[in-house]
C-alpha positions as CSV (number, residue, x, y, z in Angstrom):
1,X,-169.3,-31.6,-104.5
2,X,-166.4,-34.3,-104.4
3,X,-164.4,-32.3,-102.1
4,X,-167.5,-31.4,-99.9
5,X,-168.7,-35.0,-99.4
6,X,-165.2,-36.7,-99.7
7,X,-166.4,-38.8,-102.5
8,X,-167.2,-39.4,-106.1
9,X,-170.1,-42.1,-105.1
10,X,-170.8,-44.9,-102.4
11,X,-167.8,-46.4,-103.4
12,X,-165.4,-44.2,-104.5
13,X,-163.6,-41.9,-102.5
14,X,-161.9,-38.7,-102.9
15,X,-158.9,-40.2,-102.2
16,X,-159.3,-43.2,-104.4
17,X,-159.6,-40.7,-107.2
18,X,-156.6,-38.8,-106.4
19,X,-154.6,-42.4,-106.4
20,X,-156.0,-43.2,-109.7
21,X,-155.5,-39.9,-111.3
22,X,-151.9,-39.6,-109.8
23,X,-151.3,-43.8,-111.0
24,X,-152.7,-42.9,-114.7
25,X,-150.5,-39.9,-115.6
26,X,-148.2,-42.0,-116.7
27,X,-150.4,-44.1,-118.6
28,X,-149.5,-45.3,-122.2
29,X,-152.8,-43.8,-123.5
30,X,-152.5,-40.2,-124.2
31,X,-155.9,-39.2,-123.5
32,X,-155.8,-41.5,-120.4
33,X,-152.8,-39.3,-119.5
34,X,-154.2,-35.9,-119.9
35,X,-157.8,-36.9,-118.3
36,X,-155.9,-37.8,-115.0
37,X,-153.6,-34.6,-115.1
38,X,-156.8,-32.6,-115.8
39,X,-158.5,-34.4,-112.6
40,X,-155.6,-33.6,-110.4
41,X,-155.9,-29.5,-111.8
42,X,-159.5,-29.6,-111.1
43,X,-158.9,-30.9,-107.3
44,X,-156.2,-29.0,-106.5
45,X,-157.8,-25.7,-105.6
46,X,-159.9,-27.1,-103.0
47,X,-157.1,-29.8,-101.8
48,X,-155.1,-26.6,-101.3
49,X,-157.4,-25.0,-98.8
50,X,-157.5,-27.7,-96.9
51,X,-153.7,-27.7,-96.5
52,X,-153.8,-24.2,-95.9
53,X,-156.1,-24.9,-93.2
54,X,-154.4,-27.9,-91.8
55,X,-151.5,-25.3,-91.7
56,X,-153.2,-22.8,-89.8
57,X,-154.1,-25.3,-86.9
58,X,-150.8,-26.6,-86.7
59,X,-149.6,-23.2,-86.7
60,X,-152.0,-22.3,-83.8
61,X,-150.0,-25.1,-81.2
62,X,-146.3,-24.0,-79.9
63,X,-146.0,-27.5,-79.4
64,X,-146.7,-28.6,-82.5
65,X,-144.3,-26.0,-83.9
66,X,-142.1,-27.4,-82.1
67,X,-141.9,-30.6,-83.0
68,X,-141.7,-29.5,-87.0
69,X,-138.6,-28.1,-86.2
70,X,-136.8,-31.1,-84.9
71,X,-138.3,-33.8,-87.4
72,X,-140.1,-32.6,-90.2
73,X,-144.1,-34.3,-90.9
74,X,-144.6,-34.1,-94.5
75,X,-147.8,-36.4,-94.3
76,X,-150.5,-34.2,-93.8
77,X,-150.2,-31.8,-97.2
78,X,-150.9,-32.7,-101.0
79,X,-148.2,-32.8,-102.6
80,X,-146.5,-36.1,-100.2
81,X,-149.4,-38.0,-102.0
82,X,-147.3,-37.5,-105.3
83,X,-144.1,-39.0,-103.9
84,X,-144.4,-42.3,-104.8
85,X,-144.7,-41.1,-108.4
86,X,-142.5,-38.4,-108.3
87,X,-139.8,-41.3,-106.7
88,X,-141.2,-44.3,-109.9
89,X,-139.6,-41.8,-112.1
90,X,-136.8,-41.1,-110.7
91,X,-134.2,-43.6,-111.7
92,X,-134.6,-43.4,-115.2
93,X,-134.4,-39.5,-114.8
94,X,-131.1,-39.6,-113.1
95,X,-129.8,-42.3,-116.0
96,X,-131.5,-39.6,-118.5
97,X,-129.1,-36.9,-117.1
98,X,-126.0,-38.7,-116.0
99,X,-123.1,-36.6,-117.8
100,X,-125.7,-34.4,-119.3
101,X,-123.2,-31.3,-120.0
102,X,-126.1,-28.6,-120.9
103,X,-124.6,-28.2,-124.3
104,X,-125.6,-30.6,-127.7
105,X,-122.7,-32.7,-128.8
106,X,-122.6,-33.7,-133.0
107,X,-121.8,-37.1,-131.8
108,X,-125.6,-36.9,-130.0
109,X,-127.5,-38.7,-132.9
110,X,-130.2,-40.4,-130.5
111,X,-132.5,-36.8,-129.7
112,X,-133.0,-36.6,-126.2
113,X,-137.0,-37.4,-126.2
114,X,-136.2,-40.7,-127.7
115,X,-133.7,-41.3,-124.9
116,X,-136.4,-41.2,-122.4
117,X,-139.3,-42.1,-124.8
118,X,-141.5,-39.8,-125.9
119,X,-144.3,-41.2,-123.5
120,X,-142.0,-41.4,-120.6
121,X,-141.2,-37.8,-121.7
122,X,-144.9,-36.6,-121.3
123,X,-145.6,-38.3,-118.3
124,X,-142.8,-36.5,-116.2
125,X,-143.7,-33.1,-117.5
126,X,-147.3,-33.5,-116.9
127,X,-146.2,-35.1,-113.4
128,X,-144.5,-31.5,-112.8
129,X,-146.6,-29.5,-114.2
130,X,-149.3,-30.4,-111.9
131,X,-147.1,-29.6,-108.9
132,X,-145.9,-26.6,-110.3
133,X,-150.2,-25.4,-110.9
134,X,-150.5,-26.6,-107.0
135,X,-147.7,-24.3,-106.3
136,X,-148.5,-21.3,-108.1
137,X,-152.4,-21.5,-106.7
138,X,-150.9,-21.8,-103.0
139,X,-150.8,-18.3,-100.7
140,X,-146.7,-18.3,-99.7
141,X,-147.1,-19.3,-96.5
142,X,-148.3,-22.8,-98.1
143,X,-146.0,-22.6,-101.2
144,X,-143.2,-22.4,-99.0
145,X,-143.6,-25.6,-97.1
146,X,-144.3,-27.3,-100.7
147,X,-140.7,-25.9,-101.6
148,X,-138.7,-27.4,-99.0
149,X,-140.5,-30.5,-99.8
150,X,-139.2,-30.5,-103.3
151,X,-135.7,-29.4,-102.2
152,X,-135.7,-31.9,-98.9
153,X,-136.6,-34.6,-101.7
154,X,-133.6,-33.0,-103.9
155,X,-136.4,-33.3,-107.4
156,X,-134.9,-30.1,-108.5
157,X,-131.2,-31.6,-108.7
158,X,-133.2,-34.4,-111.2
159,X,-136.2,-32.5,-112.8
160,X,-134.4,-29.1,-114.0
161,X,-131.9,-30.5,-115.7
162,X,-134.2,-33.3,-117.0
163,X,-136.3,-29.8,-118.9
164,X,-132.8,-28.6,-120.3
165,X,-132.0,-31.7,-121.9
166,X,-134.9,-32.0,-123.5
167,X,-135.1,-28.5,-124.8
168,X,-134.9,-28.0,-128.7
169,X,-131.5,-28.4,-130.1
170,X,-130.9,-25.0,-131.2
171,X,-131.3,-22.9,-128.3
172,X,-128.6,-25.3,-126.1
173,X,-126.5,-25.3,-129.5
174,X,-126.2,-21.9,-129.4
175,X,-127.7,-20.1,-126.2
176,X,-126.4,-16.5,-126.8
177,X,-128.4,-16.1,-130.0
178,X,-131.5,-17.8,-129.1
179,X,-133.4,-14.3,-127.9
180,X,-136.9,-14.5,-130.7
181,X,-136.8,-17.8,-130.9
182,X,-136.1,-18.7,-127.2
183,X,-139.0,-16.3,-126.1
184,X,-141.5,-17.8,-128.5
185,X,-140.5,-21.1,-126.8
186,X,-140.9,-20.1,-123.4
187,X,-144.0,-18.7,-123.8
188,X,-146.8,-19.4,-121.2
189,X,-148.8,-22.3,-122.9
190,X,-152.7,-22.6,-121.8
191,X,-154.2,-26.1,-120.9
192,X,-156.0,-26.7,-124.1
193,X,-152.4,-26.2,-125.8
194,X,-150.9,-28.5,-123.4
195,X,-153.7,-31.4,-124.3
196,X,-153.6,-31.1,-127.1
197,X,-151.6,-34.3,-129.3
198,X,-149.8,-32.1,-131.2
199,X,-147.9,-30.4,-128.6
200,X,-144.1,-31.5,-128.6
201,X,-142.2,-32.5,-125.6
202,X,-139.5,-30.1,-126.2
203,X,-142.1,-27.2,-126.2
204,X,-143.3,-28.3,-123.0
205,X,-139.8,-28.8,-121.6
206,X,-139.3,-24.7,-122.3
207,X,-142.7,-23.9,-120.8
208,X,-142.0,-25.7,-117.6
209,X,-138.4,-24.1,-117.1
210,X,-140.4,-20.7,-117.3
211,X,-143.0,-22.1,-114.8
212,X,-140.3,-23.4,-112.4
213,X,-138.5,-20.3,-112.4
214,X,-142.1,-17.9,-112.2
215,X,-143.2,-20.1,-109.1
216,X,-140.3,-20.9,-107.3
217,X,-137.5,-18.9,-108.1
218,X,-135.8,-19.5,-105.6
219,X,-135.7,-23.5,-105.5
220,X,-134.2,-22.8,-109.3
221,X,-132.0,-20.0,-108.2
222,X,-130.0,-22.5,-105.5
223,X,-129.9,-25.3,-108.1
224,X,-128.2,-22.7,-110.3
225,X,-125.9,-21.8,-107.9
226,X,-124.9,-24.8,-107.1
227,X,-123.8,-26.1,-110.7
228,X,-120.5,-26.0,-112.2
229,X,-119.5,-22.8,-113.7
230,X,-119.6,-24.1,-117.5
231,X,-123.0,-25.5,-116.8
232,X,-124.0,-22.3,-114.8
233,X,-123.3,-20.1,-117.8
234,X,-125.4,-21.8,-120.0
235,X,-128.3,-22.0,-117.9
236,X,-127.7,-18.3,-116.7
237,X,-127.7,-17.9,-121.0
238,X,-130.8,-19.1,-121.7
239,X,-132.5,-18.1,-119.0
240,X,-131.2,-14.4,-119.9
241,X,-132.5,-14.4,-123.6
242,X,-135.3,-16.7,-123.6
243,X,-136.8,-16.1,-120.2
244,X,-136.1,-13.1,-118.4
245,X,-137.4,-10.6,-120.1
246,X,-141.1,-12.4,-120.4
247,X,-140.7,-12.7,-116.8
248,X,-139.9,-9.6,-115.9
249,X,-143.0,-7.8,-118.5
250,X,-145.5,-10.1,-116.0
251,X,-143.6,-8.7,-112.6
252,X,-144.1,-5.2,-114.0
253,X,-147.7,-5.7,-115.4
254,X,-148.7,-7.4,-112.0
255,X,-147.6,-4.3,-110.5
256,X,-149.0,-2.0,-112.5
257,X,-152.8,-3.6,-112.4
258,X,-152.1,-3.4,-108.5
259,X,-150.5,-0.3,-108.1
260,X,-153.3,2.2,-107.5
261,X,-155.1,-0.2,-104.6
262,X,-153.0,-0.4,-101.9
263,X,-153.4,2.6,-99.1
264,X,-149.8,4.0,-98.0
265,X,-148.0,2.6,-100.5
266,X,-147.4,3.8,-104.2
267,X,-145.2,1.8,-107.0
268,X,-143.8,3.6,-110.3
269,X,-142.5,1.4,-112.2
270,X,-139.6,1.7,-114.7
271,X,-139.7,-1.5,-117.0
272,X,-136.8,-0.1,-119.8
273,X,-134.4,0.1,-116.8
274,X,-135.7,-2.9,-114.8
275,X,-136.6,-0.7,-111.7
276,X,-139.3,-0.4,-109.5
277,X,-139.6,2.0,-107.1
278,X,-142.0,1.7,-103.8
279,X,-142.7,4.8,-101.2
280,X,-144.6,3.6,-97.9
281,X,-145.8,6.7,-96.0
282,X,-148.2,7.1,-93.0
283,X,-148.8,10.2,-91.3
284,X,-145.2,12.1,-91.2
285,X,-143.2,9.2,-91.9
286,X,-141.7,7.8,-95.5
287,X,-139.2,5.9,-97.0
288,X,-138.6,4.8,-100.6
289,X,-137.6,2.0,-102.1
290,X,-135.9,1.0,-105.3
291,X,-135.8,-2.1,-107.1
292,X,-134.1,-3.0,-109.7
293,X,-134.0,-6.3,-111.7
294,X,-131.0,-8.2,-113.0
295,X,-130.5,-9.3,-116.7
296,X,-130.6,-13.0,-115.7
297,X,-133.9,-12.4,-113.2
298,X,-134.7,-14.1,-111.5
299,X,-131.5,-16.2,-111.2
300,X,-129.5,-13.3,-110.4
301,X,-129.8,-11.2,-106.6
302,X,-132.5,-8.6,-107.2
303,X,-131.2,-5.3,-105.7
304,X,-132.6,-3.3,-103.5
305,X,-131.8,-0.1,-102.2
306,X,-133.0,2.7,-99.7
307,X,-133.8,6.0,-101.4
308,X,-135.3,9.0,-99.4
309,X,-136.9,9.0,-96.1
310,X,-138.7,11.2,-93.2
311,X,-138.9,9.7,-90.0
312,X,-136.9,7.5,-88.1
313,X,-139.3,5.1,-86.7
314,X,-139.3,3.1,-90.3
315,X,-135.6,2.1,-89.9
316,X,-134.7,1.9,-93.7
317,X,-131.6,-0.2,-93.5
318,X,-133.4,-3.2,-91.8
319,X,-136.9,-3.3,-94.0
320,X,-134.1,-3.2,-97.4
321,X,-132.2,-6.2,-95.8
322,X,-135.7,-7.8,-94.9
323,X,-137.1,-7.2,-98.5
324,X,-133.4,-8.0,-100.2
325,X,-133.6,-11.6,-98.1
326,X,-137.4,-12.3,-98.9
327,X,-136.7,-11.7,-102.8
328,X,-133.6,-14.2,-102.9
329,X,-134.5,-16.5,-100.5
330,X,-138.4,-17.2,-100.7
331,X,-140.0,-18.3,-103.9
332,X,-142.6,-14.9,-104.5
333,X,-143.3,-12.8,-106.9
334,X,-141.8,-8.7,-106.4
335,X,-145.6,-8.1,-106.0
336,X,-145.1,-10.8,-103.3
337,X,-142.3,-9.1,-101.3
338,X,-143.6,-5.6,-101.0
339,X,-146.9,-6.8,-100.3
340,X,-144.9,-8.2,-96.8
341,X,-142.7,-5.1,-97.0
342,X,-146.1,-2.9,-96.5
343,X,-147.7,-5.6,-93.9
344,X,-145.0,-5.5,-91.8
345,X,-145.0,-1.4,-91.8
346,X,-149.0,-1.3,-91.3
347,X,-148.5,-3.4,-88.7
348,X,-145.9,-1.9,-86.9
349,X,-147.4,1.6,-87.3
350,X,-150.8,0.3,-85.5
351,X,-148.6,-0.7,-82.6
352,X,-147.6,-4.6,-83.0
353,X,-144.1,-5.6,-81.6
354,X,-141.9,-7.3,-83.9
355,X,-140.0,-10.6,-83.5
356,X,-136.9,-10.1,-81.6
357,X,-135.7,-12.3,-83.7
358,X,-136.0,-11.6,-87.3
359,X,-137.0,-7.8,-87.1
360,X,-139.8,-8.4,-89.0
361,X,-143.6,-8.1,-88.0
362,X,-145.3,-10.6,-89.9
363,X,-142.7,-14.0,-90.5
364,X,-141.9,-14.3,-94.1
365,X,-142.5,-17.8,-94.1
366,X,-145.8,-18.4,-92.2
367,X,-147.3,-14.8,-92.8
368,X,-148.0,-14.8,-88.6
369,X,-147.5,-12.6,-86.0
370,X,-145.3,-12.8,-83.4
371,X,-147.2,-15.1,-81.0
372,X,-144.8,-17.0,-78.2
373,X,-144.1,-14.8,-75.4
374,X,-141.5,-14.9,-72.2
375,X,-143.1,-15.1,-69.2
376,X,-140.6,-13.1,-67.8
377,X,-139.5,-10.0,-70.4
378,X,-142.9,-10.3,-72.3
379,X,-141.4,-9.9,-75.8
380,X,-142.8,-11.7,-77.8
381,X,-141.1,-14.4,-81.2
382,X,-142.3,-16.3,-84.4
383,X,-142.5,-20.0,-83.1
384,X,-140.1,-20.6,-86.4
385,X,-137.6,-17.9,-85.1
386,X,-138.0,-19.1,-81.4
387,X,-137.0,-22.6,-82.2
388,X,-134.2,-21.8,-84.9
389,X,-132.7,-19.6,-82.1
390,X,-133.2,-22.5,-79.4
391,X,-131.2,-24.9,-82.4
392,X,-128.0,-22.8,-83.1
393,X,-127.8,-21.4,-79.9
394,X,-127.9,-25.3,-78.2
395,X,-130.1,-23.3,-75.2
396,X,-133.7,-23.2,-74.0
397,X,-133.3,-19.4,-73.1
398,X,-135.0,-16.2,-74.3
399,X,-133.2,-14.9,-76.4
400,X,-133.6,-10.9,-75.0
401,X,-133.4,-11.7,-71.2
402,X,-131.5,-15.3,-71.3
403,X,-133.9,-16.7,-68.6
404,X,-135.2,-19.8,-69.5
405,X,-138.3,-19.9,-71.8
C-alpha cells in the first residue's frame, strides 16, 4: 500500500520513511536499529521493480544509452539513496583497517569490535546487509548496475576487509585449520537470528563475507585480486575452508531443483568432483558443456570446457569463452550463467542476429537484444557494445562496414 500510494499518511512520504529508516540504522538503540533495517527489507522488493523499470525505459532510448556511457547517472536507482550513509561511515572504517594485515597479532589486546565499538560495529553490518538483500532480490541486469556502483564508490576496498577484521580470532589465527568451525560460522543466518540481541558481531561479520561472495562474486573476486599476496592467501584460506564448500552445495542444489524444467537443455551434476555438465540440443544440433568448480570458488576462475558436439551452427569455442567471461566477470550464480548460455542458443536457433560485437545474443549485462542498427549494412549492436566500440576505437563508425553510424 506505501509503495502504491507513495506514502505512509497525509504527511509522510515514502521517501520520508526511507530517509528515516536509512538515518536510524545507526541508531544507539538496538531495537531502533533493527526496526529501521527491517523497514528498508520490507521496501526493497517493490523499490527494486521500480528500478528495474526505470531501467527498462532508459534502456529503450539510444540516446539515453548513450549518455550513460560517457558520464555515468547514478541518481535514479535505490541504492544512491544509501550513499550518504554508506560515505558517514566511512572514515572511521578506513582508520578501522589502516595496516590491518589479515592475520591476529599477540600484541592485539584491544578485540577488534571494541576498536570500532560494538554499536558502530552493528550499524555497518546492518548498513551492508541491507544492500547486499537489495542485491541478491535484483534480476542481473539490475544487480549489475548496483555492482559498479559499489565498485565506482570503491566500498569493497573499505567494507571486505572491515568483515575480516572483525571475524573471530581463531579462524584468522589459524585459517588452514578452521574447516568445522569456519563452516558453522559462515552459515546463512535467517532474520530473526540476525535481530535478535544475542547475535555477536563477529558472527555476523562471517555471514556477510558468505553473502558478499554468494551475491557478487565478482566485486569480491577483483578485490581479492588485487591484494597483496600475503593478504591474498589468507583470504583465498578462509574462504577455501570456511566458505566454499557451503557455496558450492547451494550452486549444485540450485541446479539440481532446476534441472528437469528447462526445454533443450539438461544438467548432471557432479558435486564430489565439483563438475557440472550442461548439453543444449535442438533438432540435430548439440554441444556439451563442462564445468568445473575451483577449491577457492568462487574466488578462483571457474573452468569451462567444450565436450562433444553435432553441428556446426552452435560454434562451441565462442559460447565456452562467452560462459567462461560471464562466470568471472558478472556477479551470478552458475544457474545464472547457463540460463544466458541457453537464452542466447534459443534465441539464435529461432533466427535472431547476434551482436557484431560481443557474439552473444542477449548482452550479458542488460539481458537485451541487439537493438541499434546501421542504416547502411543493417547489422544490428547492444547499445552498451555500440558505444564501448565508438570509446576504444575514438570513431563514430560501424563497426562491420566502417561507414558512419
Amino acid at each position: 500500500m506505501v509503495l502504491k500510494a507513495n506514502k505512509v499518511d497525509s504527511k509522510i512520504t515514502l521517501d520520508d520513511l526511507i530517509t528515516f529508516a536509512l538515518n536510524n540504522v545507526s541508531h544507539w538503540n538496538a531495537r531502533v536499529r533493527i526496526s529501521a533495517a527491517a523497514i528498508l527489507r520490507k521496501l526493497s522488493a517493490g523499490l527494486i521493480q521500480r528500478d528495474l523499470e526505470q531501467l527498462q525505459r532508459r534502456n529503450e532510448t539510444a540516446e539515453q544509452q548513450q549518455k550513460n556511457s560517457e558520464e555515468v547517472d547514478d541518481s535514479w536507482h535505490l541504492l544512491q539513496r544509501f550513499k550518504i550513509k554508506v560515505d558517514e561511515f566511512l572514515p572511521a572504517l578506513s582508520d578501522f583497517v589502516t595496516e590491518f594485515n589479515y592475520k591476529i597479532n599477540e600484541t592485539d589486546v584491544v578485540p577488534a569490535v571494541e576498536q570500532l565499538g560494538k554499536d558502530r560495529s552493528v550499524a555497518c553490518l546492518l548498513l551492508w546487509d541491507c544492500i547486499l538483500e537489495i542485491c541478491a532480490k535484483s534480476p542481473s541486469e539490475l544487480r549489475s548496475i548496483y555492482a559498479s556502483w559499489i565498485t565506482r564508490n570503491h566500498y569493497e576496498q573499505v567494507l571486505l576487509p572491515a568483515l575480516f577484521k572483525l571475524m573471530p580470532n581463531e579462524i584468522l589465527k589459524n585459517p588452514d585449520s578452521g574447516a568445522i568451525y569456519g563452516q558453522t560460522m559462515f552459515a546463512k543466518l535467517e532474520w530473526n537470528q540476525i535481530k535478535s540481541a544475542t547475535l555477536k558481531p563477529e558472527r555476523y561479520a562471517c555471514h556477510l563475507y558468505t553473502q558478499s561472495l554468494r551475491f557478487l562474486p565478482a566485486v569480491v573476486r577483483r578485490w581479492w585480486n588485487g591484494l597483496n599476496h600475503r593478504h591474498a592467501a589468507i583470504v583465498g584460506k578462509v574462504t577455501s575452508n570456511c566458505v566454499s564448500s557451503l557455496l558450492c552445495q547451494d550452486e549444485f542444489q540450485s541446479l539440481i531443483e532446476r534441472k528437469d524444467k528447462q526445454d533443450n537443455m539438461q544438467i548432471k551434476v557432479h558435486a564430489a568432483a565439483r563438475q557440472v555438465m550442461a548439453v543444449y540440443s535442438i533438432d540435430e544440433a548439440k554441444v556439451e558443456l563442462h564445468i568445473t568448480l575451483p577449491n577457492n570458488f568462487p574466488l578462483g576462475a571457474v573452468t569451462v570446457e567444450g565436450g562433444k558436439q553435432i553441428g556446426g551452427r552452435l560454434q562451441s569455442r565462442q559460447v565456452v569463452m562467452q560462459l567462461s567471461i560471464f562466470l568471472t566477470h558478472q556477479n551470478g550464480s552458475v544457474w545464472d550463467g547457463l540460463s544466458l548460455w541457453k537464452r542466447n542458443l534459443d534465441r539464435k536457433f529461432e533466427g535472431v542476429e547476434e551482436c557484431y560485437v560481443c557474439y552473444s545474443v542477449i548482452h550479458q549485462d542488460t539481458c537485451q537484444l541487439p537493438k541499434l542498427s546501421c542504416k547502411t549494412c543493417k547489422k544490428k549492436f547492444h547499445g552498451p557494445c555500440l558505444y564501448r566500440w565508438f570509446s576504444t576505437s575514438n570513431k563514430s563508425t560501424c563497426p562491420i562496414c566502417r561507414n558512419i553510424f
